[in-house]
C-alpha positions in Angstrom: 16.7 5.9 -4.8 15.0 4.4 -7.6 13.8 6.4 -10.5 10.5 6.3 -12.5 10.0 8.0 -16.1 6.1 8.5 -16.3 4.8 9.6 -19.7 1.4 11.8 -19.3 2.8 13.4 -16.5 0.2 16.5 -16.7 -2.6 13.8 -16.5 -4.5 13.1 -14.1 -3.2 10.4 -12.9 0.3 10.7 -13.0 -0.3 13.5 -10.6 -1.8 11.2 -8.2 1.6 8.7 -8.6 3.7 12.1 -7.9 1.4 13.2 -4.9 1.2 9.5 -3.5 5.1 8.6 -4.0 6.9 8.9 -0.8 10.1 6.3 -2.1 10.9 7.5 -5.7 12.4 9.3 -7.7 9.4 10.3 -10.3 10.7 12.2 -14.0 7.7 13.4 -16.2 9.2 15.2 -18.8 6.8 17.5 -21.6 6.1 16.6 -24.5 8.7 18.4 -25.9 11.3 17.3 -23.9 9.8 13.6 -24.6 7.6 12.7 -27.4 5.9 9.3 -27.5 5.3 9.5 -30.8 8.6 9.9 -31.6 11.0 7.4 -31.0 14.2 9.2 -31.1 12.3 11.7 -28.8 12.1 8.8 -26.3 15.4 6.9 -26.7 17.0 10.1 -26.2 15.3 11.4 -22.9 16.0 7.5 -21.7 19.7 7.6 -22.6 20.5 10.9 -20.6 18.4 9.7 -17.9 19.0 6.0 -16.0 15.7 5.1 -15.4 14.6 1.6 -13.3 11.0 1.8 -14.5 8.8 3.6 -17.6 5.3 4.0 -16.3 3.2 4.6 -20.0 0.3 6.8 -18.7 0.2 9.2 -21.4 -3.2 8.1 -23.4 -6.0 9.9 -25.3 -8.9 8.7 -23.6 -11.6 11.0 -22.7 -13.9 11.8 -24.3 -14.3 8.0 -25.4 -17.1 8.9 -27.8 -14.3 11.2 -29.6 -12.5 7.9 -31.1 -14.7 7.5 -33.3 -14.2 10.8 -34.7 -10.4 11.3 -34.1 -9.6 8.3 -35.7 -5.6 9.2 -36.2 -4.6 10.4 -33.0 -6.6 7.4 -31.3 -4.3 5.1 -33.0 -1.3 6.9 -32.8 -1.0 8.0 -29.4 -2.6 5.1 -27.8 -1.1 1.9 -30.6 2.0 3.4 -32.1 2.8 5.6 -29.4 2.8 2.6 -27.2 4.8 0.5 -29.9 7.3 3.2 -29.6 7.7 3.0 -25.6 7.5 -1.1 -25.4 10.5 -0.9 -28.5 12.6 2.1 -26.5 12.2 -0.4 -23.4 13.2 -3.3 -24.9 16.7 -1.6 -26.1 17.7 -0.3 -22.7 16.4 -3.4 -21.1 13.6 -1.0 -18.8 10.9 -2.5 -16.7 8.0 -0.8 -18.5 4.0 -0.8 -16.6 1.5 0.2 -19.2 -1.8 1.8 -17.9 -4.5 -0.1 -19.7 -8.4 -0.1 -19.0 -11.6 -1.8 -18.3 -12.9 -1.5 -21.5 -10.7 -3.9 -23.6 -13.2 -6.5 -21.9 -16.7 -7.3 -23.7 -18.5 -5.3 -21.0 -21.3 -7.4 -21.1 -21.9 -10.2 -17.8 -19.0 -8.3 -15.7 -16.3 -10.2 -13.0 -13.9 -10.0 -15.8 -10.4 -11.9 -15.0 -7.2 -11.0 -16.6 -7.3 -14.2 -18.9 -10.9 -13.5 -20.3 -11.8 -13.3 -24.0 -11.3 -9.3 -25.2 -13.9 -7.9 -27.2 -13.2 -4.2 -26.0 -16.3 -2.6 -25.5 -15.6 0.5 -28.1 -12.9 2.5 -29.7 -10.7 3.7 -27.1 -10.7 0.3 -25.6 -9.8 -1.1 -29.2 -7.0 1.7 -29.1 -5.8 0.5 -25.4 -5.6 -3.2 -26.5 -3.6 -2.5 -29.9 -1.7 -1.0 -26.9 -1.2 -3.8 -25.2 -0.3 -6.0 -28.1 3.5 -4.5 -28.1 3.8 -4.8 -24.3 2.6 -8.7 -24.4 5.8 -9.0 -26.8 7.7 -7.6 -24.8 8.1 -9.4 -21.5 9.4 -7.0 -19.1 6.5 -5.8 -18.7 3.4 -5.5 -16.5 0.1 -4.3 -17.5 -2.3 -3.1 -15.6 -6.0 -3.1 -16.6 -7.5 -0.2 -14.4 -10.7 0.7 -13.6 -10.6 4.1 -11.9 -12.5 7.8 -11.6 -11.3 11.1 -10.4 -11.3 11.7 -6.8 -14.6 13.7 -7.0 -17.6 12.8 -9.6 -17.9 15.9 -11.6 -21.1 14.9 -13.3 -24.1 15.6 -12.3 -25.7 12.4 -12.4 -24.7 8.4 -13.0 -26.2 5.8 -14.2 -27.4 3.1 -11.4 -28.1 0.6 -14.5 -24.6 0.0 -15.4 -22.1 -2.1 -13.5 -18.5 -1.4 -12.7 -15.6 -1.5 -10.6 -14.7 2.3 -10.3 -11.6 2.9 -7.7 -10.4 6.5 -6.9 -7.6 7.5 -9.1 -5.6 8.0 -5.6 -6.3 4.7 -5.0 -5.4 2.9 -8.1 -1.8 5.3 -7.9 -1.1 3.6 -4.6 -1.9 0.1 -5.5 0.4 0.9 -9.2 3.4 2.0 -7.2 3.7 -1.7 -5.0 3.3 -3.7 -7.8 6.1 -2.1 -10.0 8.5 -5.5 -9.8 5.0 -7.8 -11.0 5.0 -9.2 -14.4 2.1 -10.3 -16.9 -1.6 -9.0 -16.8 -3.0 -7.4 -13.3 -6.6 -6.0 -12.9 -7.0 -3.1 -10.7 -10.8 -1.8 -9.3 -12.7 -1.2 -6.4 -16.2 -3.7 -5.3 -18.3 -4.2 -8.1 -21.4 -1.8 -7.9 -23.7 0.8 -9.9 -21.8 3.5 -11.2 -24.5 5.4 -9.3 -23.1 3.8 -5.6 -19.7 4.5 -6.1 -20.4 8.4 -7.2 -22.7 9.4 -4.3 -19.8 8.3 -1.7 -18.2 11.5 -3.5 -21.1 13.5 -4.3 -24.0 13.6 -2.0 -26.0 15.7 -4.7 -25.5 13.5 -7.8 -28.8 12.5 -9.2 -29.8 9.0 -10.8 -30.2 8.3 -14.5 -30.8 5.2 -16.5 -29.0 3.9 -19.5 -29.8 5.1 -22.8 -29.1 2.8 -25.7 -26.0 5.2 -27.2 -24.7 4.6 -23.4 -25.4 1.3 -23.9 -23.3 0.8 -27.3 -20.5 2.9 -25.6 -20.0 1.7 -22.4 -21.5 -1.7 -22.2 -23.5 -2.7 -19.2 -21.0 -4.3 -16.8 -17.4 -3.7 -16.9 -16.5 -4.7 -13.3 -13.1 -6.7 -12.9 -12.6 -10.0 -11.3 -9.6 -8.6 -8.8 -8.6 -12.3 -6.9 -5.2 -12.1 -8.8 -4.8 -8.6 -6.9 -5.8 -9.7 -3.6 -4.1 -12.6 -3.4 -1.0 -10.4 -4.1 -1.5 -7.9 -0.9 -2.6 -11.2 1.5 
């Protein structure tokens, strides 16, 4: 059996990869038994451990509006965190997947495809690209440019002005775990629709709203995902 180190293992969705995974063997140590920003902490955990693939979900993402504030832990969990994972990798020779995000696109016309221009569409997406930079160096690697929600909308309303290609986080675990033996850049979403669509298929009660300009300047207007690359893969 073939064994998977996933960091962020109390997120969100690295629980969905463990609730999902029927052929693995899935490690997702603490962060005191392994420390991304620390990369002794990492080697270490590795060595003692023979891992076939390093799945780097452990992020600070949400709130997004919060990396503008928490300017240091942006770019050290998401940038040099990353660096420290892609460089541990690259030693031991491990097939590292690196959980990346809609929102290194522009976010502006939508139907973005994995060789587009990035202009991430704010901070965190800035954080998630610096990201990226270490795993594009190192080429045993896929990365995986997700656009995904939690299996219920929590919020009370959504906005039916902006554009995107939400996809259960369920979902986007089960398409992450066949494509583990892919290389190179892989988008990941669900049909491109109103953010309002997608959330009243899992809340019957959410209410509409509209885009206000500080929405606007956070989120863009469309950040739906060209995903031919990942259909053609499944046909």
């Amino acid at each position: 059996m073939k064994k998977i180190l996933i960091s962020g293992g109390d997120g969100k969705f690295s629980k969905a990869l463990i609730k999902i995974n029927k052929k693995y063997k899935i490690l997702t140590p603490n962060k005191r038994q392994m420390n991304i920003l620390s990369r002794k902490s990492i080697s270490n955990f590795i060595s003692k451990n023979k891992i076939d693939y390093f799945i780097h979900a452990a992020a600070f993402s949400t709130p997004m509006s919060q990396h503008k504030i928490e300017i240091n832990k942006s770019i050290e969990t998401n940038i040099i965190g990353s660096a420290n994972v892609a460089l541990c990798c690259l030693n031991k020779n491990i097939k590292l997947i690196y959980i990346s995000t809609n929102f290194v696109y522009p976010g502006k016309k939508g139907n973005h495809k994995e060789n587009d221009y990035l202009m991430p569409v704010n901070e965190y997406g800035w954080s998630k690209l610096g990201g990226e930079c270490a795993m594009h160096i190192y080429k045993n690697t896929l990365i995986l440019r997700i656009c995904m929600n939690d299996d219920y909308f929590p919020h009370k309303s959504a906005f039916t002005d902006y554009l995107t290609s939400f996809l259960k986080k369920t979902e986007a675990a089960k398409i992450t775990l066949k494509l583990l033996d892919k290389k190179g850049v892989i988008n990941i979403g669900g049909e491109k629709q109103s953010a309002y669509d997608f959330a009243k298929k899992l809340n019957t009660k959410v209410k509409k709203n509209k885009l206000k300009k500080k929405d606007k300047k956070l989120l863009g207007k469309d950040t739906s995902l060209n995903i031919k690359k990942l259909k053609k893969i499944f046909k």
